[in-house]
Structure formats: C-alpha cells, structure tokens
Rosetta silent file (secondary structure, phi, psi, omega in degrees, C-alpha in Angstrom):
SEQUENCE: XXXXXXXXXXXXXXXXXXXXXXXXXXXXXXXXXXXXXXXXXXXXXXXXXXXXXXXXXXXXXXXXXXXXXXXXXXXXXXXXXXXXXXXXXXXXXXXXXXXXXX
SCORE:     score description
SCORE:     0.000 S_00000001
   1 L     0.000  -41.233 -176.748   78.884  -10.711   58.434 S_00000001
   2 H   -58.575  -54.417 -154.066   79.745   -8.773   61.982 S_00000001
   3 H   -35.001  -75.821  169.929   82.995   -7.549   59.937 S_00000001
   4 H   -42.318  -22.492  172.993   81.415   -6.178   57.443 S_00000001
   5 H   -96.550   -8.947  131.748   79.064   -4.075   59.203 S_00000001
   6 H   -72.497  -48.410  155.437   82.015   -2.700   61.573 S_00000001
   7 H   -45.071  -64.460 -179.514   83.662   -1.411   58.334 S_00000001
   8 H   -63.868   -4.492  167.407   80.685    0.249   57.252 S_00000001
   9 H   -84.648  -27.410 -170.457   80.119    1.599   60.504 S_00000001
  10 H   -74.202  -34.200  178.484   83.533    2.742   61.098 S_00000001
  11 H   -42.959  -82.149 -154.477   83.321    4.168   56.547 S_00000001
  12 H   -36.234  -72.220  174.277   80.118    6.072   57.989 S_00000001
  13 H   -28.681  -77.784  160.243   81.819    7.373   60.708 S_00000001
  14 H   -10.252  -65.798 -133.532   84.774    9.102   58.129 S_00000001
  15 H   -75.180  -24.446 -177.079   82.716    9.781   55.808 S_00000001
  16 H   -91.988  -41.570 -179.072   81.007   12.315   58.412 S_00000001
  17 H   -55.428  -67.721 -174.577   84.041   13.692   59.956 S_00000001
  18 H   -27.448  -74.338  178.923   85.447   14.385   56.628 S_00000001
  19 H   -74.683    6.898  167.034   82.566   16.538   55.359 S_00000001
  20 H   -82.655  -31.866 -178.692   81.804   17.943   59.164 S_00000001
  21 H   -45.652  -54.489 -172.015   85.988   18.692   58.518 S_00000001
  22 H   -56.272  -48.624 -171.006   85.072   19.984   55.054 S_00000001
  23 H   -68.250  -34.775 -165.720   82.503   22.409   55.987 S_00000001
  24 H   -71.302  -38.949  177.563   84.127   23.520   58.813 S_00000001
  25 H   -65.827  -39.070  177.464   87.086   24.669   57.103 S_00000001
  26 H   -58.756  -75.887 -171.619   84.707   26.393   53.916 S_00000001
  27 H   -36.550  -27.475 -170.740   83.547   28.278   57.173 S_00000001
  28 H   -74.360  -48.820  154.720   86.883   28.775   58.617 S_00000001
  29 H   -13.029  -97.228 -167.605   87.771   30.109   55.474 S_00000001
  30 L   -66.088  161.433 -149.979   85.451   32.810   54.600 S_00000001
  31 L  -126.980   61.614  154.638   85.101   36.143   56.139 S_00000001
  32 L   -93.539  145.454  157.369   81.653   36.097   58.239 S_00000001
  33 H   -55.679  -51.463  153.971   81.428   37.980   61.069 S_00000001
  34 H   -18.920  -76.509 -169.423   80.407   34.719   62.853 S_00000001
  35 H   -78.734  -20.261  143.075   83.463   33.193   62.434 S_00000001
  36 H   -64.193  -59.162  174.601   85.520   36.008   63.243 S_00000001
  37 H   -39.264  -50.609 -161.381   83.719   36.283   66.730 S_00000001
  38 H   -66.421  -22.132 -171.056   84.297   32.381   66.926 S_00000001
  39 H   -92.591  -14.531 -178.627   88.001   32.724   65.878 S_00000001
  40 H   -82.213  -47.720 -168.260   88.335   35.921   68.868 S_00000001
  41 H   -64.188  -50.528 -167.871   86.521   33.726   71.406 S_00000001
  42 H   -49.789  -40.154 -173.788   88.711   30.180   70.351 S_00000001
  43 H   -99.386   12.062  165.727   91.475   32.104   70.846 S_00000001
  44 H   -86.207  -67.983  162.800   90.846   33.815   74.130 S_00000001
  45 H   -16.600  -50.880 -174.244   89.943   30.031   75.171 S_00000001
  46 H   -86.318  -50.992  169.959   93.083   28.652   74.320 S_00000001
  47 H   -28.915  -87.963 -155.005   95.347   31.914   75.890 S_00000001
  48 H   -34.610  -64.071  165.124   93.280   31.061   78.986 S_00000001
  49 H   -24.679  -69.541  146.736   94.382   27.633   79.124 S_00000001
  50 H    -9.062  -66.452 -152.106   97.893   28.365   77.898 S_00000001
  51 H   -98.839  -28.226  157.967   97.999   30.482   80.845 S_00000001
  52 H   -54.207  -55.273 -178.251   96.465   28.595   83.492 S_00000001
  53 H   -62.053  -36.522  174.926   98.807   25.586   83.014 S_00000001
  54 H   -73.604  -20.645  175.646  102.059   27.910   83.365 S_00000001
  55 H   -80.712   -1.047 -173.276  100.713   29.473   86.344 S_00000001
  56 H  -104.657  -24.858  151.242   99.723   25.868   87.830 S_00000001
  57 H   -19.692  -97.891  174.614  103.526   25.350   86.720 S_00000001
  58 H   -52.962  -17.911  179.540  105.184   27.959   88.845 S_00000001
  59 H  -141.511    1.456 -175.023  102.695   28.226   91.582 S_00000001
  60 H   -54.891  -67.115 -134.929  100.713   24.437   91.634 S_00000001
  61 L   -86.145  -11.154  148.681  102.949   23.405   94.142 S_00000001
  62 H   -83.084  -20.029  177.490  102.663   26.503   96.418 S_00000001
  63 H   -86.554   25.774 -169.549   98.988   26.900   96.377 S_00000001
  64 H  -100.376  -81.319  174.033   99.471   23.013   97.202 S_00000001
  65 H   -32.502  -55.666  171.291  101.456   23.567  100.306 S_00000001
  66 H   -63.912  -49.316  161.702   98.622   26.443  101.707 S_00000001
  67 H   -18.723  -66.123  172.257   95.964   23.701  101.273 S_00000001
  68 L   -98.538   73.291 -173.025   97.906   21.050  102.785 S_00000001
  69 L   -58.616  153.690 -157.439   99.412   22.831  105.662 S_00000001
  70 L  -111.709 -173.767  168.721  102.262   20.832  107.197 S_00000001
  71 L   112.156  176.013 -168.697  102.062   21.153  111.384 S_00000001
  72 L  -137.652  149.561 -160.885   99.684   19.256  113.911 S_00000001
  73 L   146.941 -141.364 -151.921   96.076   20.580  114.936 S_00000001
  74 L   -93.353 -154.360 -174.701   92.674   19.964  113.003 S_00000001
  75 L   -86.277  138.070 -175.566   92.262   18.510  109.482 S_00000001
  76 L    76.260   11.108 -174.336   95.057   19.216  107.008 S_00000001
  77 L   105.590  -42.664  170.821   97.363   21.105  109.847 S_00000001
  78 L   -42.764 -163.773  158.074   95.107   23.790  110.804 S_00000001
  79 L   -65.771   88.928 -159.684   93.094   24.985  113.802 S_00000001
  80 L   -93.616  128.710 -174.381   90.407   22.936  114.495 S_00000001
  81 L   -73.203   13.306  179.685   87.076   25.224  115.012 S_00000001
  82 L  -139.328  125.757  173.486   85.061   22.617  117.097 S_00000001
  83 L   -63.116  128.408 -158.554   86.191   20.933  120.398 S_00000001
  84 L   -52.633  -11.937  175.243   87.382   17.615  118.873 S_00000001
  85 L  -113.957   20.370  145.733   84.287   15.510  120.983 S_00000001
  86 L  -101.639  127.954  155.801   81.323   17.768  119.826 S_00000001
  87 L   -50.401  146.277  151.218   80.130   17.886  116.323 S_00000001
  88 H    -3.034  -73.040 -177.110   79.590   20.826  114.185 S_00000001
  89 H   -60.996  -53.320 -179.746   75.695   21.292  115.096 S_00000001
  90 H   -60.689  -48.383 -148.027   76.572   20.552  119.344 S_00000001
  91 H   -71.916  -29.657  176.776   79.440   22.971  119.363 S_00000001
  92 H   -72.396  -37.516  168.928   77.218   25.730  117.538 S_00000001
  93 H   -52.120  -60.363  147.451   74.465   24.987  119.858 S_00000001
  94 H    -8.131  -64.284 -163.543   76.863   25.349  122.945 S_00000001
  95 H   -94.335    0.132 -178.730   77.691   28.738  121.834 S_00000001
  96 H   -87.477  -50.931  178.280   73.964   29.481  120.826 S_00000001
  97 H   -88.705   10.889  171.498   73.272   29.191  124.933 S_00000001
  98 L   -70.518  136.634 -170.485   76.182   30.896  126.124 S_00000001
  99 L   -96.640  155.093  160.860   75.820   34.616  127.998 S_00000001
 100 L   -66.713  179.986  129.475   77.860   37.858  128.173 S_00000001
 101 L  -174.410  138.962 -178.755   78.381   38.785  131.438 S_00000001
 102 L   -54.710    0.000    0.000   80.125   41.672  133.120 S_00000001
C-alpha cells in the first residue's frame, strides 16, 4: 500500500513539472514584453555569475592571501589594535581618559 502511494506521489510530482515546464516554455515562446524583460534580466544574472567565477579564478587566491596575511602580530598576521591583555571596551576606555599635554 506505502508503494503505491509513493508512485502517485512521485506521478503528481511530474505531472506538475511537466505542465509548470509546458507553460513556461508557451511563455518563453511568445513575444510579451514581460518575458523579454525576464529574458534581459536572466541573462544579465547569468553574465554576472559567469563573470564572478572567472574573476574568483584568476584572483580567488590573491584576494585569499590579503585576508590571510602570512607574518606574526594580531589575528590573521596583522597589527593587533588592542594591547593583547585589555579587551576591546578596556583599551577604548584607556584612551577615552587619556590627556594632550604640551
């Protein structure tokens, strides 16, 4: 009994793509302005894409390297902007009561 009722769920399941396929395709088809915008934009979409993966090609692994800076110093290789025993919050207070003087 389960059997049967995973074949008709998976039939259903077709049976919708097919005519969501069909329709789509009528639309695809036919010469609305809709579907020209939709056919400008899809393909803008895809360029973008296109063009993001060859530039993460050719340049992934240098904008990799400025992230992960190689070297010894704060987190990831840098500078670290806090003396390494005060927190964030102390070391900005610190400098919140510090003075000029002449």
């Amino acid at each position: 009994m389960e059997e049967q009722w995973d074949f008709q769920l998976v039939s259903r399941l077709v049976d919708g793509l097919v005519a969501f396929l069909s329709e789509f395709i009528d639309d695809w088809l036919s010469n609305d302005l809709r579907v020209s915008v939709f056919k400008i934009l899809f393909s803008w979409l895809i360029l973008s894409l296109v063009a993001i993966h060859f530039a993460w090609k050719i340049y992934g692994n240098t904008v990799n390297d400025m992230y992960y800076r190689q070297g010894t110093g704060g987190q990831n290789g840098g500078t670290p902007d806090t003396a390494p025993h005060l927190s964030g919050w102390e070391s900005a207070a610190a400098d919140a009561l510090k003075t000029h003087r002449e």
